[in-house]
C-alpha positions as CSV (number, residue, x, y, z in Angstrom):
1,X,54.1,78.2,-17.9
2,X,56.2,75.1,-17.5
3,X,57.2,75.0,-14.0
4,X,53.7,76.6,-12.7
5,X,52.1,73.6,-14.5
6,X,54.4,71.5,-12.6
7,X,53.7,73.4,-9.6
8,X,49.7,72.9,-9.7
9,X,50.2,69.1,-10.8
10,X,52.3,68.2,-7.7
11,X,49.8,70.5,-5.7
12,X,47.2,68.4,-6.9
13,X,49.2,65.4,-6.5
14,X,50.2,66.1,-3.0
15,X,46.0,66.7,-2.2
16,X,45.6,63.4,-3.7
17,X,47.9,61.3,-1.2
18,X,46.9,63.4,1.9
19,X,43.4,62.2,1.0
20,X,44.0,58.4,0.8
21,X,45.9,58.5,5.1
22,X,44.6,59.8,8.5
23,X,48.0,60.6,10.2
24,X,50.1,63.2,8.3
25,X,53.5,61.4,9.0
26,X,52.3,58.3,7.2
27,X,50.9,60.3,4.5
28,X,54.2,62.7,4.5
29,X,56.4,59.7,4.2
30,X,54.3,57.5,1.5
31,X,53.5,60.6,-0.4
32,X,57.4,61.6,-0.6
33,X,58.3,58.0,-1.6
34,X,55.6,57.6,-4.3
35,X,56.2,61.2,-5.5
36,X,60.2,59.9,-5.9
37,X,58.9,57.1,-7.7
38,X,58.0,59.3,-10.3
39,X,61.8,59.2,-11.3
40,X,61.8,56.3,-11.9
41,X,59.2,55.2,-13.9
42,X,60.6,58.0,-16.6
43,X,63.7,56.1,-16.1
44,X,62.0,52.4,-17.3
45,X,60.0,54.4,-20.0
46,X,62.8,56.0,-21.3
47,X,65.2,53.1,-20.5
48,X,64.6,51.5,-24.5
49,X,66.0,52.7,-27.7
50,X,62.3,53.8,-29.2
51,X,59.8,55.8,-27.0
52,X,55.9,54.9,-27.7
53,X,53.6,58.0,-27.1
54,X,51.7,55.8,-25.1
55,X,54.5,55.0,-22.8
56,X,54.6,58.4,-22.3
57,X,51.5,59.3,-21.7
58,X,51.0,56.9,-19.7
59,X,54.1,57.8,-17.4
60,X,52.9,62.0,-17.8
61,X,50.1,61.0,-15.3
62,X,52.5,61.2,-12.7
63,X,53.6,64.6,-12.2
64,X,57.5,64.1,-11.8
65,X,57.9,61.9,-14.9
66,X,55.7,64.7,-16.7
67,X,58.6,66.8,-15.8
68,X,61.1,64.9,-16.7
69,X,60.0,64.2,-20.2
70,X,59.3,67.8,-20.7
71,X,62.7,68.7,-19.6
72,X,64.1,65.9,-22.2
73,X,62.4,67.7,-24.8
74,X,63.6,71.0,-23.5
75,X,67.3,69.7,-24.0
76,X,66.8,68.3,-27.1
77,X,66.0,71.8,-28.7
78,X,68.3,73.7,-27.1
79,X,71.1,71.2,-28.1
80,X,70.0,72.0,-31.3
81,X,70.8,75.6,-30.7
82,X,66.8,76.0,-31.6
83,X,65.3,76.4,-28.4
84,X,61.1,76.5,-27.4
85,X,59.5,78.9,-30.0
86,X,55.8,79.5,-30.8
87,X,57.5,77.4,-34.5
88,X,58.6,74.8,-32.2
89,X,56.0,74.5,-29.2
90,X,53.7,72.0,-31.5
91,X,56.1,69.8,-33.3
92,X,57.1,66.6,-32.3
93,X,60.9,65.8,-31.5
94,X,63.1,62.7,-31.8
95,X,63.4,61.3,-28.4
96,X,60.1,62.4,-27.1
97,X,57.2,61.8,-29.3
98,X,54.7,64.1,-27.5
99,X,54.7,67.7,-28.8
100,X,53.9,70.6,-26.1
């Protein structure tokens, strides 16, 4: 479910940018630069001590920091030896205040 949610938003995302240029090799280039960029606005997000859910929300837009996030919450459990369970999938964790 994770990754094919990932999948369809990058689809999507990727649909999006192709729309906005007429030449595929500009599109192809700006769409793999912003799509990178995604990186790194997780990065300034989660660059402070204390996460706002807004912050990341407003970062989840993008479909790369989305997966990034997810995949910080995804370490935090299983470093806790507790892993994603249907007890687990709604509760909020420490470094990511978004629940699944």
């Amino acid at each position: 479910f994770y990754f094919m949610t990932f999948f369809l938003a990058s689809i999507s995302y990727c649909i999006f940018i192709s729309t906005l240029f007429n030449k595929a090799r500009s599109a192809a280039v700006v769409g793999c630069l912003l799509f990178f960029a995604g990186f790194i606005i997780y990065i300034g997000v989660n660059f402070g001590t204390k996460i706002s859910r807004s912050a990341v929300l407003g970062a989840s837009i993008h479909p790369a920091a989305a997966f990034c996030f997810a995949a910080l919450s995804f370490q935090t459990y299983e470093d806790a030896n507790i892993g994603i369970t249907s007890f687990t999938w709604t509760t909020r964790g420490d470094t990511v205040p978004v629940s699944f």
